[in-house]
N, C-alpha and C positions, 0 to 999 in steps of 0.2 A: 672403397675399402679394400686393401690389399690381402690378398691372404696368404694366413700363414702356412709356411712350409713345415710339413710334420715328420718326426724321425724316420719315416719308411719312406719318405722323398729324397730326405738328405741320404742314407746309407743307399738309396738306388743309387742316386747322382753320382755319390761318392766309390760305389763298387765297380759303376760303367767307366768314370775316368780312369778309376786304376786298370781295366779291362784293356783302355784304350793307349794305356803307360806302358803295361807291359808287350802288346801288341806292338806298340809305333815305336819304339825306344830301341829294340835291337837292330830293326833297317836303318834306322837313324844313325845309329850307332856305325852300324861298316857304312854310309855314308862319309862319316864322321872320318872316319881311319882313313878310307880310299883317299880324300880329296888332304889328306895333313901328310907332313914330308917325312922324310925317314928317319932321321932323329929324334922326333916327338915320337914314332909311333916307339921306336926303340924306349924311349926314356920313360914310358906308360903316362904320357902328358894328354894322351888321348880321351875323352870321356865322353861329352857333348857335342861339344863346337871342333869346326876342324883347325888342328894347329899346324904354323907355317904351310896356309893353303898353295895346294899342288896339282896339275890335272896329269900328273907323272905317271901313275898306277895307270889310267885309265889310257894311255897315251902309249904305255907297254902292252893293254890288250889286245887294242886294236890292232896293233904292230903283228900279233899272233898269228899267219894265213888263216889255222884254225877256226877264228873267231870269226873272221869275214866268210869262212865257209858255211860254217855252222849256224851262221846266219841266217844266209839266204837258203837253206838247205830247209830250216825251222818255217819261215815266212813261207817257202811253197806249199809244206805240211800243212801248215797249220790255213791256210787260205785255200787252198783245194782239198782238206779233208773239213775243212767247213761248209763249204760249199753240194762237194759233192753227200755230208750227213745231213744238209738241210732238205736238199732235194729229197733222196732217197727216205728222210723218218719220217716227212709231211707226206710224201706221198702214201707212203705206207700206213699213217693214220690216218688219211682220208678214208681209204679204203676201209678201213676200220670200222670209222663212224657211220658207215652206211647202212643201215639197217636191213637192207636188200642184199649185203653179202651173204653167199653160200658158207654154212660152217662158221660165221664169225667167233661164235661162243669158243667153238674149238680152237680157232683163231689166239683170240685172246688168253686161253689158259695157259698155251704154248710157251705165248710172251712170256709171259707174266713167270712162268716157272721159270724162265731164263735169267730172272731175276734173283732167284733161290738157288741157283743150283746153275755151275757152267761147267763145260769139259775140261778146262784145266789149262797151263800151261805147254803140257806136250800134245795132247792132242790139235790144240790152234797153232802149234809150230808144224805138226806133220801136214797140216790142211794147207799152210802159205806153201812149206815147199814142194805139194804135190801140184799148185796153180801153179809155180813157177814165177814166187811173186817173191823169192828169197832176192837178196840184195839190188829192191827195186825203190822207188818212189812210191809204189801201191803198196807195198809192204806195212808202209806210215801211217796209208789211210785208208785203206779198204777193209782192215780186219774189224775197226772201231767204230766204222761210220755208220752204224743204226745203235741206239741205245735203247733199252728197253724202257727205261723211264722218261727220257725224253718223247719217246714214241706215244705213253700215257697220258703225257700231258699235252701234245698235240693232239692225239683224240680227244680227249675230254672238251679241248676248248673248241675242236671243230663240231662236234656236235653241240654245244651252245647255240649256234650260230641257225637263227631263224630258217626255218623248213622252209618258209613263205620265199624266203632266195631264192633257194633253187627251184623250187614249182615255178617260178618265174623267168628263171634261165632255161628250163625245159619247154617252156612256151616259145620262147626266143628259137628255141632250135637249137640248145647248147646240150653237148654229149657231158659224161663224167669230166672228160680231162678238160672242157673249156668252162664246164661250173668248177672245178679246180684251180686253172690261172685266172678266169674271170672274174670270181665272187667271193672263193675264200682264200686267196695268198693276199689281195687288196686288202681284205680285215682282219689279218694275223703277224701285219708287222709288230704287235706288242712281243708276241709267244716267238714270232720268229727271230726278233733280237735278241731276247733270255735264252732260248735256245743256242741260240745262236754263238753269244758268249759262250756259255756253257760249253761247248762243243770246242770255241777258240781256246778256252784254257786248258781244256786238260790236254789239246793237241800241242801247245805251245810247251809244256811241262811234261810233254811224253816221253821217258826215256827209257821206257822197259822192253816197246818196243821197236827202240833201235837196236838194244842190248841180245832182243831175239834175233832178228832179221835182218840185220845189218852186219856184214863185216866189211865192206869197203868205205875206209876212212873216207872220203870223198863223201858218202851218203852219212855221214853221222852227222844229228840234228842239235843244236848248240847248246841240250843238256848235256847230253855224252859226254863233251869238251869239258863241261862244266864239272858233273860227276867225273872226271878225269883228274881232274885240277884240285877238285876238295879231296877226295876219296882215296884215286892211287897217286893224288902231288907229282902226275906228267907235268910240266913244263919246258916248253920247246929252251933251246941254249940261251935264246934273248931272255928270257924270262929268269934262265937259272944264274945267267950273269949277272944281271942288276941285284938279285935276291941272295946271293951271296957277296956279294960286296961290303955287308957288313953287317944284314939283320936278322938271315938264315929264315928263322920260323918268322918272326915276326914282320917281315917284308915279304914274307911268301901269303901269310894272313893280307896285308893290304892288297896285294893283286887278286886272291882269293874273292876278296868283300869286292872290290870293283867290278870284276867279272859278272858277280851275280847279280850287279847293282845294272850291266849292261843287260844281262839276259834278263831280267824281271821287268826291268820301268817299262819297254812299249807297250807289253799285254795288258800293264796297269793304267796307259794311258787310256787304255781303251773305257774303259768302266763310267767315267764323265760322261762319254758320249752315247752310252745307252742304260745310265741308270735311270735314267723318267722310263724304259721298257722295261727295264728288270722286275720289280718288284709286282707290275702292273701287269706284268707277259705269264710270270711263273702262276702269280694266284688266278688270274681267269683259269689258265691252263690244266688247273690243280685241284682246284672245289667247285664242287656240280652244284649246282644251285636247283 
């Protein structure tokens, strides 16, 4: 016997599609633009589908040195200030969940207040240039790379994780730091891929602090270019050529939508390959059972 669907199933089904219309329809959209030629986008023939498909737009960004900078400038960032907030937040939750730390409690309030309440803008700008970390690579990822909440929810799941481990690795003859790579980085690849993610996006989308720390073009990470391009409409000459040639705003809009279309899709390809961690990394990591 099949059953029937009731008005509060249909109006869910029917508010989450429209959720997922207004969401997926505007990327779609400057997909749309980017790949259709410049007469359609001129003529407003544009809507859904792309008209007289083109890989022209995308074919002028590359062309940008900018773009090939800001690239690979983003991918160092964002894979060494990954890396190095994985290291650095799990360790410093480990440390956490030990119950044998001196002061923990006080430990933890610290955090936790760092959550409510931070110094501000100029004070973390006078702290980089007194390290002497103004117009550096460290600048990218050394300010951001502990999180207070991320730090929470690798404690929380490293204390889950059976006592009976490590009284066993203590037998073995193992110190803190080899029950550390031995017993629990082995059972926290779920937390360490959410984290993990977590950590890749907002470094991949960090451009506030290039905006601080940054003034040698060479170091700007391929938001900056990006916020360049939408915000104050830079365009290197190749760019302003083609886009004056007959579409002014609206061929400067297609290069715009391409651009973002190139700086968005890697960090999006990422998410296929550890959404089975995500969901399954965050909640261990998050409610104490």
């Amino acid at each position: 016997m099949k059953k029937k669907i009731g008005a509060f199933d249909f109006m869910n089904v029917a508010v989450m599609i429209g959720l997922m219309a207004a969401t997926v329809y505007p990327f779609w959209y400057m997909i749309s633009v980017s790949l259709s030629g410049e007469l359609a986008i001129m003529q407003g023939k544009v809507s859904f589908w792309p008209v007289n498909l083109t890989t022209g737009w995308y074919e002028t960004v590359f062309h940008d040195p900018r773009i090939g900078t800001g690239y690979r400038n983003t991918v160092i960032y964002t894979v060494l200030g990954t890396i190095i907030s994985l290291i650095v937040t799990s360790s410093g939750a480990f440390a956490l969940s030990q119950r044998k730390l001196v002061h923990r409690r006080a430990f933890m309030m610290a955090i936790v207040f760092t959550i409510l309440f931070s110094g501000g803008m100029i004070p973390s700008f006078l702290v980089v240039k007194e390290l002497g970390l103004l117009n550096t690579v460290w600048a990218m990822v050394l300010p951001g790379s502990v999180s207070a909440f991320n730090l929470l929810v690798f404690r929380t799941f490293f204390e889950e994780l059976p006592e009976e481990l490590f009284d066993a690795g203590r037998i073995d003859g193992l110190q803190d730091i080899g029950l550390f790579f031995r017993i629990v980085v082995p059972l926290s690849k779920p937390v360490y891929a959410a984290i993990g993610l977590f950590a890749a996006v907002g470094l991949w989308n960090n451009f506030y602090s290039g905006i601080l720390y940054l003034r040698n073009p060479e170091l700007f990470p391929l938001t900056m270019i990006l916020r360049d391009l939408i915000i104050a409409g830079q365009l290197d000459s190749e760019m302003a050529a083609q886009s004056s040639a007959g579409g002014d705003l609206v061929t400067t809009d297609a290069l715009k939508f391409a651009t973002i279309i190139v700086s968005t899709l890697p960090i999006l390809m990422l998410y296929p390959f550890l959404q089975k961690y995500f969901v399954k990394g965050v909640m261990l990591g998050s409610v104490k059972g």
